[in-house]
LUMGU-545541 format. One line per 8 residues: number of its first residue (from 1); for each residue x, y, z of C-alpha. Coordinates in pm, 1 decimal. Each point is the difference from the previous one (the first is absolute). Layout:
BEGIN
NUM = X,Y,Z  ...
end
This chain:
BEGIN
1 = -162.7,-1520.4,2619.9  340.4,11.1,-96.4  309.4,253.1,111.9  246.4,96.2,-238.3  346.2,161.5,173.4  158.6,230.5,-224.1  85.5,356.8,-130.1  -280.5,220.9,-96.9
9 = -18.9,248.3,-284.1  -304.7,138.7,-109.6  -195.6,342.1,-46.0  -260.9,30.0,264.0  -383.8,148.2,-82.3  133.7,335.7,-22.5  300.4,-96.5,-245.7  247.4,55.4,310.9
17 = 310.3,-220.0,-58.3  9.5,-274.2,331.0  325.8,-189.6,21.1  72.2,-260.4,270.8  275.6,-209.6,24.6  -84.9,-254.0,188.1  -409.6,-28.3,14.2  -255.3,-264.1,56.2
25 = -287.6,-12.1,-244.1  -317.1,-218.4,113.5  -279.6,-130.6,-284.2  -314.3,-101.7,120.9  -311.4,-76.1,-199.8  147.9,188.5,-303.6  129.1,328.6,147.9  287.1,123.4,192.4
33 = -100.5,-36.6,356.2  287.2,134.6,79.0  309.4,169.7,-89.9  260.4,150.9,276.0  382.0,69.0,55.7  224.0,-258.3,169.6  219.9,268.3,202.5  352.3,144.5,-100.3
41 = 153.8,-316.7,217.5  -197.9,-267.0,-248.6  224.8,-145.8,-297.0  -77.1,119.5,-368.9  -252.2,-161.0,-186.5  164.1,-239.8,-263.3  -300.4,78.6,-241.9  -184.3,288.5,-35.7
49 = -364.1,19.2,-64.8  -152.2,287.5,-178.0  -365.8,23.5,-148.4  -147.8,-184.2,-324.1  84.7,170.0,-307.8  -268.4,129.0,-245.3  4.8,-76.7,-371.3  -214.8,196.2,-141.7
57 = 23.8,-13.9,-364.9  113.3,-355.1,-200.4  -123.8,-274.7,-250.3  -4.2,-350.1,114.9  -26.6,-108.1,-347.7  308.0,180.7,-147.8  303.8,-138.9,283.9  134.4,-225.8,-261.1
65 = 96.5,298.5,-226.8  161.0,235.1,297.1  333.3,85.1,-182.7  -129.5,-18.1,-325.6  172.2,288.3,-115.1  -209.9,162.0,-351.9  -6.9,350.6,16.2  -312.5,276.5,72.2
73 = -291.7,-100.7,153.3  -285.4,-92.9,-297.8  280.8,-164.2,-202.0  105.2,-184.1,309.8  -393.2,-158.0,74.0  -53.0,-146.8,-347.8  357.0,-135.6,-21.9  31.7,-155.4,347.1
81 = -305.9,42.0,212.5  -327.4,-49.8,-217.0  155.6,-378.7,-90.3  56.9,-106.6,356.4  -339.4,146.5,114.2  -153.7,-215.5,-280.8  106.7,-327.9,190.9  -113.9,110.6,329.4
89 = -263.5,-280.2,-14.0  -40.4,-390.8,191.7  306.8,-130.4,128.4  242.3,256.8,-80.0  -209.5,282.5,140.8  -54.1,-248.4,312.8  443.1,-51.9,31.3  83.4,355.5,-106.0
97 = -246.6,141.7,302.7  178.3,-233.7,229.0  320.6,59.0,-95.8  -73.7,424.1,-18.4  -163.0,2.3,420.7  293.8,-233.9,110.8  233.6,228.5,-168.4  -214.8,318.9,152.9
105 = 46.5,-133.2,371.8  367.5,-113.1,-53.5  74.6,383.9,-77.3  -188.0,129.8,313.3  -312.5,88.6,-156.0  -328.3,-47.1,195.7  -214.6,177.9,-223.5  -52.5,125.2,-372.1
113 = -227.2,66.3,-270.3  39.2,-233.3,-249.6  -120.4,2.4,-399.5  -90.8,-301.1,-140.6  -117.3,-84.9,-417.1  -265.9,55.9,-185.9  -143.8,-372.0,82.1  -208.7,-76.5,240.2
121 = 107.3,-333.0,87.8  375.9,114.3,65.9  -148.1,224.3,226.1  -184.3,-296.4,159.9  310.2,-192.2,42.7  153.7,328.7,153.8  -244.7,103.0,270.0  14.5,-364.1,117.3
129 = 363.2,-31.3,13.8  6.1,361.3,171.3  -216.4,-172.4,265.2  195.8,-262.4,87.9  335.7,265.1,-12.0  -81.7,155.4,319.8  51.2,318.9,-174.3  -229.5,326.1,11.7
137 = -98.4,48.2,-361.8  -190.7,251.3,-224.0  -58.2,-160.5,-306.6  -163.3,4.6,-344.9  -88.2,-168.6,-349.5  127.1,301.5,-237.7  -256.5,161.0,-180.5  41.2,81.7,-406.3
145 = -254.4,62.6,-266.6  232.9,173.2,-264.7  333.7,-142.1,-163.3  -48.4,-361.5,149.5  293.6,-217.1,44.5  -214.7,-298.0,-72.1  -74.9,-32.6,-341.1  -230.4,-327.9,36.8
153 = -255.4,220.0,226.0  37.9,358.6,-177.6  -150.9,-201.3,-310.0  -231.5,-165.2,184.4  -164.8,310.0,203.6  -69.4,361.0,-171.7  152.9,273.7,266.2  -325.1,30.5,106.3
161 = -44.7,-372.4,121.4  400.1,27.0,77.2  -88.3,258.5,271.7  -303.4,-214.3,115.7  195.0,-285.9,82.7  261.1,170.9,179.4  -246.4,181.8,210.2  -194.7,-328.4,57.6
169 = 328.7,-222.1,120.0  140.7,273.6,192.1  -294.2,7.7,220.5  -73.3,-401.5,32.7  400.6,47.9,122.8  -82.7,254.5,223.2  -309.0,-108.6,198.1  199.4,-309.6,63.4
177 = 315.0,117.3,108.2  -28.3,368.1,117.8  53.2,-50.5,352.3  51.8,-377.1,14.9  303.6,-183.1,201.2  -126.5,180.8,338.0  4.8,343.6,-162.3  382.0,-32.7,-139.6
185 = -116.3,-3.5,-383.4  -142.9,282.4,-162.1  -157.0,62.2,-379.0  123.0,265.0,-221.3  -155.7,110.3,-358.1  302.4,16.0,-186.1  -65.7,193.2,-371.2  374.4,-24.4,-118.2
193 = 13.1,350.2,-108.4  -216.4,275.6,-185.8  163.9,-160.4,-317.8  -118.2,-291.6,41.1  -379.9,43.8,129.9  -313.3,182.6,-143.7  -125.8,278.0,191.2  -352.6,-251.3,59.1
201 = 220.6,-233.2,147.0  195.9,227.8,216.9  -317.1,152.4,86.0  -145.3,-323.6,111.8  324.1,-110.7,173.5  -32.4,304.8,185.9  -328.5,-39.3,136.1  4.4,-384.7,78.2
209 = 288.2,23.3,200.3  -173.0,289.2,180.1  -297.4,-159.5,90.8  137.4,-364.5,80.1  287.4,220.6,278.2  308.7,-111.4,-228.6  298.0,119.9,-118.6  121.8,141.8,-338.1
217 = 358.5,-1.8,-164.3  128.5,109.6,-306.2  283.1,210.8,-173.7  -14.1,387.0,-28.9  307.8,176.3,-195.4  291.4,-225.9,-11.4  126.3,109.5,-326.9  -40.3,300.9,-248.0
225 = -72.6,-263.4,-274.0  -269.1,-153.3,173.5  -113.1,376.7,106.0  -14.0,126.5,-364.7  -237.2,-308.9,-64.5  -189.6,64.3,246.1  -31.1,377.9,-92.8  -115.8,-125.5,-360.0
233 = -256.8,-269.7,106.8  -140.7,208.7,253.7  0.6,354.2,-119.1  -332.6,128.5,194.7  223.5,-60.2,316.4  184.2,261.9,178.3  263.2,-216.6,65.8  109.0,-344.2,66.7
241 = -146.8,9.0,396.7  -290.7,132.4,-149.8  -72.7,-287.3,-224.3  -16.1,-210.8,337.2  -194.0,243.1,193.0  -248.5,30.3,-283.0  -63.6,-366.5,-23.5  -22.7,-48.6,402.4
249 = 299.1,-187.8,64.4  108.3,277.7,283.1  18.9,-54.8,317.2  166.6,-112.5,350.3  29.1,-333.6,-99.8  133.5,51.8,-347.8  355.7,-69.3,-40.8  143.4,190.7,-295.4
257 = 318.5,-115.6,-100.3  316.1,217.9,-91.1  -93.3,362.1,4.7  296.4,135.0,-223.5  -74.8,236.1,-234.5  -265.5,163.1,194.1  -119.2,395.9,-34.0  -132.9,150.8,322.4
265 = -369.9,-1.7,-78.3  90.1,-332.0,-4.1  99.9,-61.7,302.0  -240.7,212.4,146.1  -251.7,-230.1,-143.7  162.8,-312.5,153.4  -47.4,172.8,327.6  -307.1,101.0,-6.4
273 = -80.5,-348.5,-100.4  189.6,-181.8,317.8  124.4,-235.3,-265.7  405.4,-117.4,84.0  268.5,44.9,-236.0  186.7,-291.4,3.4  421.8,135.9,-52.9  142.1,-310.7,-199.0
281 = 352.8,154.8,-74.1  209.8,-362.8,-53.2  -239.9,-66.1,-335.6  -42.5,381.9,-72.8  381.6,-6.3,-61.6  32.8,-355.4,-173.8  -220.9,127.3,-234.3  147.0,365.3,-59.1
289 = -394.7,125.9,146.8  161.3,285.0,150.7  31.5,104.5,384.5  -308.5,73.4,184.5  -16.2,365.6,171.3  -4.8,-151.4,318.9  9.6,372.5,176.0  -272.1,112.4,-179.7
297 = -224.7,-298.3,38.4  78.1,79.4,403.6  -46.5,362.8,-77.3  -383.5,-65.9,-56.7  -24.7,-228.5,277.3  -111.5,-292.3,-252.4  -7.6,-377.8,159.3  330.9,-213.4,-63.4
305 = 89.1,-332.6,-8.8  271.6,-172.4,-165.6  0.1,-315.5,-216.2  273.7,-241.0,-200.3  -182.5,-8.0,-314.8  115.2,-322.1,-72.1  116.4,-97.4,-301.6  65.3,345.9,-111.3
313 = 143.7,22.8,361.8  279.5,-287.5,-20.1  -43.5,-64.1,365.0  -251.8,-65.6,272.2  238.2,117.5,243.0  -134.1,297.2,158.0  343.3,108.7,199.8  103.8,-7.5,-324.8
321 = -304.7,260.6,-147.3  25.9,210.0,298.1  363.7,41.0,-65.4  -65.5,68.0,-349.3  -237.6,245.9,38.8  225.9,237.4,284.0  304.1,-37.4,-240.4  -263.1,101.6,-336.6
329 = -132.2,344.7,228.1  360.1,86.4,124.4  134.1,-15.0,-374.1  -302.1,170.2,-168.2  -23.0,277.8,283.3  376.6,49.7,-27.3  -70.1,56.7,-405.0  -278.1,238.0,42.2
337 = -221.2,-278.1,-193.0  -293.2,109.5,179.5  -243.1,248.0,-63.6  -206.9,268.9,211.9  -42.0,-24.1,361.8  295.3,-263.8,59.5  245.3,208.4,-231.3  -77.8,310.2,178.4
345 = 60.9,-144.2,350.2  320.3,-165.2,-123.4  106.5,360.1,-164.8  -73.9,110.4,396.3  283.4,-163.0,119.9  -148.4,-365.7,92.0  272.4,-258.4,-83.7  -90.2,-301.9,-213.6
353 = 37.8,-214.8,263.5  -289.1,122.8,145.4  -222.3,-80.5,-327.6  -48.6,-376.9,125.1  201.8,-167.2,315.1  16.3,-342.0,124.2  -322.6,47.3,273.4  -228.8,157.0,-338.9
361 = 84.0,-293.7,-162.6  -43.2,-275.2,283.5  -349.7,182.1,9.6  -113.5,7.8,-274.4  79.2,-406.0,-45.4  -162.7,-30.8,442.6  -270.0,223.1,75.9  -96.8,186.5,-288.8
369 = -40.4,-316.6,-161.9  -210.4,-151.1,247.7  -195.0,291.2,-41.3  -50.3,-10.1,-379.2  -129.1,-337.9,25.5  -215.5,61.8,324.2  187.5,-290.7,186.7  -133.5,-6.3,358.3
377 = 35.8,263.8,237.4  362.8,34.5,114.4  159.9,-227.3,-302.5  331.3,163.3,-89.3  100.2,-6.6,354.5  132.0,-207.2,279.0  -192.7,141.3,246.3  -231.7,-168.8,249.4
385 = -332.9,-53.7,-170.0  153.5,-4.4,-360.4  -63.5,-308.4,-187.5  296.5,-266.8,85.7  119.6,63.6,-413.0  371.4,31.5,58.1  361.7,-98.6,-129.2  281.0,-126.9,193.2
393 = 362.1,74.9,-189.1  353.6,-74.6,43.7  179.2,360.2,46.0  330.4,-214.7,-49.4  -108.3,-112.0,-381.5  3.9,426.1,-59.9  241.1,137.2,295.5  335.0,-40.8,99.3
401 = -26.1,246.1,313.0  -325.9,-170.4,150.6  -175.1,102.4,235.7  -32.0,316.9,-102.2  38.6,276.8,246.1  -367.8,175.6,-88.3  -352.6,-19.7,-134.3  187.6,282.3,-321.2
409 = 258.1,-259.6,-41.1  -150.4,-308.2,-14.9  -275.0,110.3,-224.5  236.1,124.7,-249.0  228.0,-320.7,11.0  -322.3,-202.9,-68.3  -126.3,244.4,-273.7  339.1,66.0,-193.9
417 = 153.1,-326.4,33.2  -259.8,-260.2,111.5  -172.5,-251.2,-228.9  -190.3,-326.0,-14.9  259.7,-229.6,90.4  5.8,160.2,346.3  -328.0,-92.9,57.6  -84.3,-319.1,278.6
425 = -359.3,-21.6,13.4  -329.9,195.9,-87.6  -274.2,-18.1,207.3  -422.4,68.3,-99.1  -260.8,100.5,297.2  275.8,-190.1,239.2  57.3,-346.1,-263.7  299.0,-62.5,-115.9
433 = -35.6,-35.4,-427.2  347.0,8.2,-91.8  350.9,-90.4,181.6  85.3,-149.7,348.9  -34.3,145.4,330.2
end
């Protein structure tokens, strides 16, 4: 057991804002036994602990490359990403996964879906390092049959045998690991993209992952380049959703990555689904993608969750992406970028403000998050019964004025001007896995 004394911010189970303070927090066995107010008379928590963030989009392989500034996205893979992911192999994949979850949990993430390579063994080297990390994971070996970025094995297998392989490794990976480390590791089939995947392997992705209970993750509409492919190598499709939906890969453990450029039946297709779009707007930016129609996403009551995207995403900082993504909505409303319902409620009078605030955002990154990766009941929150996965942070590394005088102010302090070097320590199911406390 062990009692933490502190401020509290968090969203409870309903997404009310709580603010305390001066609180006492008590883990036991993993969960917050727990959680009450010290009284007006009780001095001001020094730290304040809110919940575990949620990454849920990034690519363990790709860290070394975040800043690698090289233009639109398909330009941007081949010149900076598709030669790092090549190396993702023995002792490099082992240091690189090391380095990437200690980085994670020194930012104040508890949680995230994570790509890996093409290669099995990085992936290896990956889950086991994500085991001893402390950190809740969904993970996976990324899946390619067409436009290989290893030349050695696209001459060696046919597509057909290319596909074969990739099906065969991704589910020796995934009987061992899905659910290993006491439930805090998860498997996800990870086909890269429509571009790079047949429609059999897709197709056999899709049903694997349903009948072993795992995950799926991939990339749906990030930019009009990749679209237009899409459109050409896939012309029976409807649309890009469709070529997904088609193939199986739908569904409400399916994290689908960006979202941009998407039409309404779209969407409505994602919801039908339950599959989360994952808002990435940091990367979607560094990479002139475009800004996601956040409103209309909302509109048809679609799943959200949001994700660094790292390396396209020069940060694993999620203060940072949540600030990033309120400050993308205000601008875009206030320009009448968007289209259909969220123009039309805008031309209504609704300021721009309104579009995205600082409680959306913490949301998305808290319990929405915890949601899209089916973290155990409660995750998200610091509420008793919730899985002890929390952060304790320094409000004087981000705010002059500490404490602040409500739950509205503090939560836009931490939002709009907090970062990773405010944070103390990060706690997993009540263990401490990064920091001092």
């Amino acid at each position: 057991m062990k009692t933490l004394d502190c401020a509290l911010l968090t969203l409870d189970r309903r997404e009310r804002l709580v603010y305390w303070p001066a609180a006492r927090l008590t883990l036991d066995k993993g969960r917050i036994a727990q959680a009450r107010p010290l009284g007006r008379k009780a001095r001001p928590g020094a730290l304040l602990a809110i919940p575990g963030l949620v990454d849920a989009h990034c690519h363990l392989p790709q860290y070394p490359a975040v800043a690698a500034d090289g233009g639109e996205l398909l330009p941007w893979l081949k010149k900076h990403i598709f030669p790092l992911e090549r190396r993702f192999k023995g002792s490099y994949a082992r240091e690189l996964s090391r380095l990437f979850f200690k980085d994670l949990a020194a930012h104040g993430t508890t949680a995230a879906a994570v790509y890996l390579s093409v290669y099995k063994e990085g992936a290896e080297a990956a889950f086991e390092e994500g085991a001893r990390s402390g950190l809740r994971l969904v993970m996976g070996k990324v899946m390619m049959d067409r436009g290989s970025y290893d030349d050695a094995f696209a001459r060696k297998h046919p597509r057909r045998g290319r596909a074969e392989v990739s099906l065969q490794e991704s589910g020796e990976l995934c009987a061992r690991w899905n659910g290993a480390a006491e439930g805090r590791l998860r498997y996800a089939y990870t086909p890269r993209f429509a571009l790079s995947c047949s429609r059999e392997l897709m197709r056999a992705a899709g049903a694997e992952a349903a009948r072993r209970g795992a995950f799926v993750q991939t990339h749906l509409s990030e930019s009009r380049a990749e679209i237009a492919a899409v459109r050409r190598d896939f012309p029976e499709a409807r649309n890009y959703a469709d070529v997904y939906g088609e193939a199986g890969l739908l569904g409400p453990r399916t994290l689908l990555a960006h979202g941009i450029w998407l039409s309404d039946a779209e969407r409505r297709t994602v919801k039908a689904s339950g599959s989360v779009l994952v808002h990435c707007p940091t990367s979607n930016a560094f990479l002139s993608s475009g800004v996601m129609d956040l409103p209309a996403a909302r509109g048809a009551d679609c799943r959200l969750a949001l994700g660094s995207d790292v390396a396209a995403g020069p940060s694993l900082d999620l203060l940072e992406v949540m600030r990033q993504a309120v400050f993308a909505q205000r601008l875009a409303g206030a320009h009448k970028l968007f289209s259909g319902a969220a123009d039309r409620a805008l031309s209504r009078g609704s300021a721009a403000s309104e579009v995205l605030g600082a409680a959306k955002a913490f949301a998305l990154a808290t319990v929405h998050g915890a949601r899209a990766l089916d973290l155990p009941v409660g995750a998200g929150t610091l509420t008793p019964g919730a899985p002890a996965d929390l952060v304790l942070v320094d409000p004087a590394e981000y705010d002059p004025f500490a404490p602040a005088p409500d739950g509205t102010a503090a939560l836009a302090r931490l939002v709009f001007r907090g970062s990773r070097h405010a944070v103390r320590a990060t706690f997993v199911a009540g263990k401490l896995v990064w920091g001092k406390a």
